[in-house]
PASEBA-1860 file (N, C-alpha, C; in nm, 3 decimals):
! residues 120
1> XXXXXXXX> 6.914/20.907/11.784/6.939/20.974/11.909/6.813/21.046/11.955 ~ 6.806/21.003/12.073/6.650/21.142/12.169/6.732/21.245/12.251 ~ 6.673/21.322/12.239/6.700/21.417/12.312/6.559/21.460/12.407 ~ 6.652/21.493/12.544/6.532/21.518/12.659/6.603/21.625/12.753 ~ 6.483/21.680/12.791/6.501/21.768/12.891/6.467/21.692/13.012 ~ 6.540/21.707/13.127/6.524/21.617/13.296/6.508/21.710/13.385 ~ 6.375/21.707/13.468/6.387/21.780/13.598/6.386/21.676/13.702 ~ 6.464/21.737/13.808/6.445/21.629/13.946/6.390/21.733/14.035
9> XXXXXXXX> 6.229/21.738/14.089/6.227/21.833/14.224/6.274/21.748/14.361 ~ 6.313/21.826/14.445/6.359/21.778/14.556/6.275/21.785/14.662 ~ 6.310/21.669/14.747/6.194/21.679/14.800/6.175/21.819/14.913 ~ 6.247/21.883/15.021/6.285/21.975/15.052/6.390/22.109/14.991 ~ 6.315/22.210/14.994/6.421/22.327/14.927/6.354/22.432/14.971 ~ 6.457/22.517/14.997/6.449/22.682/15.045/6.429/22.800/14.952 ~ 6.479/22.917/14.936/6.487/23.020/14.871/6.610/22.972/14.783 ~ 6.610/23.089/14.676/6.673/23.049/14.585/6.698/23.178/14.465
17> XXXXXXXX> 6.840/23.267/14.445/6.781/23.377/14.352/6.776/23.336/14.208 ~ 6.709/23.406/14.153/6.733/23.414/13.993/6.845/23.332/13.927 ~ 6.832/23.271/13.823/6.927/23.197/13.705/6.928/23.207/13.600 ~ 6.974/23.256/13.510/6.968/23.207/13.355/7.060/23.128/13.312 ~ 7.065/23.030/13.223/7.148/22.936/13.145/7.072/22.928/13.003 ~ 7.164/22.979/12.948/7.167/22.973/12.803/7.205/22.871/12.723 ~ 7.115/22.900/12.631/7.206/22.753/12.516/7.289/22.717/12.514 ~ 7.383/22.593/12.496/7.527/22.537/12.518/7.558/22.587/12.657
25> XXXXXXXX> 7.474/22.621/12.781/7.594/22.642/12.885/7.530/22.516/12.964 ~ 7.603/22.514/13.071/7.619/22.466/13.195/7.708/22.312/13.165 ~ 7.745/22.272/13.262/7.845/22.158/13.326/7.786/22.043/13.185 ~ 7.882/21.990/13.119/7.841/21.868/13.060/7.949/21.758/13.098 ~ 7.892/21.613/13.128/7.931/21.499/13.168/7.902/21.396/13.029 ~ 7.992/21.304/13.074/7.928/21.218/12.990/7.809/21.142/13.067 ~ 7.686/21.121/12.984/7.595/21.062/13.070/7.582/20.871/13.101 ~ 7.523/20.827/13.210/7.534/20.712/13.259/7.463/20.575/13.160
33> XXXXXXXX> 7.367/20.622/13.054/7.336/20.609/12.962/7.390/20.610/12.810 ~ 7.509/20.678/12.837/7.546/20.705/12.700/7.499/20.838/12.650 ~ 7.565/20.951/12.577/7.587/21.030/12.545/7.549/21.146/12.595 ~ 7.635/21.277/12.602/7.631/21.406/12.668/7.532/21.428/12.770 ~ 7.557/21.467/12.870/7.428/21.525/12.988/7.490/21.651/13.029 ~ 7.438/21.733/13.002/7.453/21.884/13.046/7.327/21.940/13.155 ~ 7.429/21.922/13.272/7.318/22.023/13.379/7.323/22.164/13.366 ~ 7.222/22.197/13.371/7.118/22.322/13.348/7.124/22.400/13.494
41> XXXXXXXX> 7.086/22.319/13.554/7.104/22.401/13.765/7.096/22.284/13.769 ~ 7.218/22.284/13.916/7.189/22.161/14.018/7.099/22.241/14.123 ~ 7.111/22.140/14.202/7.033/22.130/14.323/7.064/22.238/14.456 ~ 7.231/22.297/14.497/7.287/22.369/14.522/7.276/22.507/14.496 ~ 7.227/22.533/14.344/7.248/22.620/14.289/7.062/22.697/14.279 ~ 6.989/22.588/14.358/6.824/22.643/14.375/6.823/22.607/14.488 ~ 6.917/22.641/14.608/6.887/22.610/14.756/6.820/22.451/14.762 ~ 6.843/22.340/14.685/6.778/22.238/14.649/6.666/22.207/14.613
49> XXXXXXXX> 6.563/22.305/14.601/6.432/22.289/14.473/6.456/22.183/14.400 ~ 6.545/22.197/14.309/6.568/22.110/14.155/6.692/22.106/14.089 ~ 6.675/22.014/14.033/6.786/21.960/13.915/6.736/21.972/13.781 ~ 6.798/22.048/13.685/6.732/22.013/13.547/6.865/21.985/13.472 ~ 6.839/21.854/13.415/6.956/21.859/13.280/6.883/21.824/13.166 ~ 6.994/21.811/13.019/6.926/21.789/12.919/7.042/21.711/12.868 ~ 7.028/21.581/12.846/7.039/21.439/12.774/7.020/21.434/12.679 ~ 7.105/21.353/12.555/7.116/21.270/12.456/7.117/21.138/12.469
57> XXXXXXXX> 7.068/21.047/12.422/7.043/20.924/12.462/7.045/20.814/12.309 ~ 7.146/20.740/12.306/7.143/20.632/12.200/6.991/20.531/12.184 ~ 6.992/20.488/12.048/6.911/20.421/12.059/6.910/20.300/12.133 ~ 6.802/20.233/12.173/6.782/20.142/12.265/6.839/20.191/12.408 ~ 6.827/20.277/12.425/6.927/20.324/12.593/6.840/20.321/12.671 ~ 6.857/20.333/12.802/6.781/20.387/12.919/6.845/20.350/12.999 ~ 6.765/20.392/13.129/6.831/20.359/13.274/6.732/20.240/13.302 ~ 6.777/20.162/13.424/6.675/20.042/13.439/6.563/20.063/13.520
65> XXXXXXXX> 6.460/19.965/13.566/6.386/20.030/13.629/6.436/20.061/13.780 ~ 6.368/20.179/13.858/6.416/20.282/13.939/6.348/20.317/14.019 ~ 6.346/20.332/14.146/6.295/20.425/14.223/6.321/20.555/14.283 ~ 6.345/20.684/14.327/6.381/20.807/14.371/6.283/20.782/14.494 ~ 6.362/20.753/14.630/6.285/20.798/14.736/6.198/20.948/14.780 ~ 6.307/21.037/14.729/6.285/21.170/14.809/6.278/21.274/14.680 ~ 6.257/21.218/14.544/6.249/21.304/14.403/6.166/21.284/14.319 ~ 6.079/21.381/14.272/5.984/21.393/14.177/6.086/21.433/14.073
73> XXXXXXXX> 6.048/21.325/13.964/6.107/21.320/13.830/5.973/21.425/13.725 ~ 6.082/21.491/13.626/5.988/21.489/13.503/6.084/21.494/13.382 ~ 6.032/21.505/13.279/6.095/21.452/13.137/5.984/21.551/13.042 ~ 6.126/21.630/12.918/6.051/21.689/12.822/6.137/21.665/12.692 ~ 6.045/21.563/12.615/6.114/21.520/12.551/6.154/21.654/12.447 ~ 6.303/21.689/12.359/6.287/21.770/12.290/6.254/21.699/12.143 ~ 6.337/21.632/12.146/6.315/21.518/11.967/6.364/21.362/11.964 ~ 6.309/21.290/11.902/6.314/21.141/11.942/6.140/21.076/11.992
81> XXXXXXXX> 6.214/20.961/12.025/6.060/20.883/12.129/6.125/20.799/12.205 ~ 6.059/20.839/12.340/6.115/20.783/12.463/5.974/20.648/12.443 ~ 6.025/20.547/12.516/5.883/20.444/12.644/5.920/20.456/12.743 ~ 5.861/20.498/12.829/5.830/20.488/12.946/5.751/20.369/12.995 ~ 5.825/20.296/13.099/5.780/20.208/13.225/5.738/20.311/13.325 ~ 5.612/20.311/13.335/5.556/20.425/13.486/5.447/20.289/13.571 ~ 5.511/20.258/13.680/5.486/20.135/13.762/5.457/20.040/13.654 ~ 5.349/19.948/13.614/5.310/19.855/13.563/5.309/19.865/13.417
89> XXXXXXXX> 5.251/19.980/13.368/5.239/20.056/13.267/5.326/20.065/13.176 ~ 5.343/20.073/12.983/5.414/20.162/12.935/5.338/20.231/12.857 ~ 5.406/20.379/12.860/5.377/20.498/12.767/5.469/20.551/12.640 ~ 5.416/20.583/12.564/5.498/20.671/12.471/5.518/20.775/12.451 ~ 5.583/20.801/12.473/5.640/20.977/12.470/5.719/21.044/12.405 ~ 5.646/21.098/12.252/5.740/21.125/12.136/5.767/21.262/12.127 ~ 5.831/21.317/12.027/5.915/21.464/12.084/5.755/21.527/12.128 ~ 5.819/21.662/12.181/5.693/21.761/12.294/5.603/21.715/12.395
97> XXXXXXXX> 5.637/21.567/12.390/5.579/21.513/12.520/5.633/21.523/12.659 ~ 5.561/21.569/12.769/5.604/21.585/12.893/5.553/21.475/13.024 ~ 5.641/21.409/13.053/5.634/21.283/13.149/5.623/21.332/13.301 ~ 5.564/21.291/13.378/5.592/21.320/13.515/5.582/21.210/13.663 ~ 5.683/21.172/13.684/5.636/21.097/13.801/5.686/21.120/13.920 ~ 5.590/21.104/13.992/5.599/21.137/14.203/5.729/21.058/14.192 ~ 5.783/21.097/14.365/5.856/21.019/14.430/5.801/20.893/14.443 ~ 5.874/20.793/14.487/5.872/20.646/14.531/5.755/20.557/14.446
105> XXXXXXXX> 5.767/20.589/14.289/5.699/20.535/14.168/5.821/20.444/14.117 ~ 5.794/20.381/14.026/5.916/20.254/13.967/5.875/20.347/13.869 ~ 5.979/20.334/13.764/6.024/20.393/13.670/6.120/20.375/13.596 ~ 6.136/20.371/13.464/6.265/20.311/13.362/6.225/20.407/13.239 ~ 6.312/20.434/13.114/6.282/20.473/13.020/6.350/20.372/12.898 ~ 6.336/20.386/12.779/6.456/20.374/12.660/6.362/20.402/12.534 ~ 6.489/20.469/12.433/6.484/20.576/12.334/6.427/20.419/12.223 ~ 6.338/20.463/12.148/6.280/20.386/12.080/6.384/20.368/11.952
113> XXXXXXXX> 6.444/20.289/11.906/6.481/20.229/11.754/6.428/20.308/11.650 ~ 6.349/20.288/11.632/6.235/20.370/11.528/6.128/20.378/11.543 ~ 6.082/20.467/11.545/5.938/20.539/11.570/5.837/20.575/11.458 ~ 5.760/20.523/11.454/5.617/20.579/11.345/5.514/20.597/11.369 ~ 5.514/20.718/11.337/5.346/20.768/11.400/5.252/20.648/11.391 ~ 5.127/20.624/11.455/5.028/20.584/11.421/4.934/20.659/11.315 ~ 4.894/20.575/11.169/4.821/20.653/11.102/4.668/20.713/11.138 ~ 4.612/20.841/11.105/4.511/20.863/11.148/4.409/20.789/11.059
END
């Protein structure tokens, strides 16, 4: 299993007061991927700034590849290893890695099988 942290900025947003969300809180769904997605703030809840949730994700999972017209994505992985498809490209992004892509980029992820460092 990976675990990730998800921000979506939006592309327009206003003012917005103060939030805290604590460990175990906010709204959990089952996710479209497979296992738990707990939003953190929606979009409503920051005058639409952002979305952040935090995902569990089976092995071999992801979403397919993707575009967000009007949303800047980012990704923090907490533990696991994501690949990333970022347009043409793939990256690896193993726990404490932080991903980021603009609006109207192609984009896909999935949680690696097994992961091993490269030796130094």
């Amino acid at each position: 299993m990976t675990h990730l942290s998800f921000l979506q900025r939006h592309k327009e947003s206003g003012e917005a007061g103060p939030l805290t969300v604590g460990p175990n809180e906010g709204a959990t769904i089952q996710g479209p991927v497979g296992g738990p997605l707990t939003f953190k703030v929606r979009g409503d809840q920051t005058n639409g700034a952002l979305t952040v949730l935090e995902n569990t994700v089976a092995p071999d999972e992801g979403p397919p590849l993707h575009v967000h017209a009007n949303e800047d994505e980012s990704w923090y992985v907490l533990d696991g290893h994501l690949r990333f498809k970022l347009d043409a490209e793939i990256h690896s992004a193993p726990a404490g890695s932080f991903v980021f892509v603009p609006r109207a980029r192609l984009t896909a992820f999935r949680t690696s099988v097994t992961y091993r460092p490269a030796s130094s």
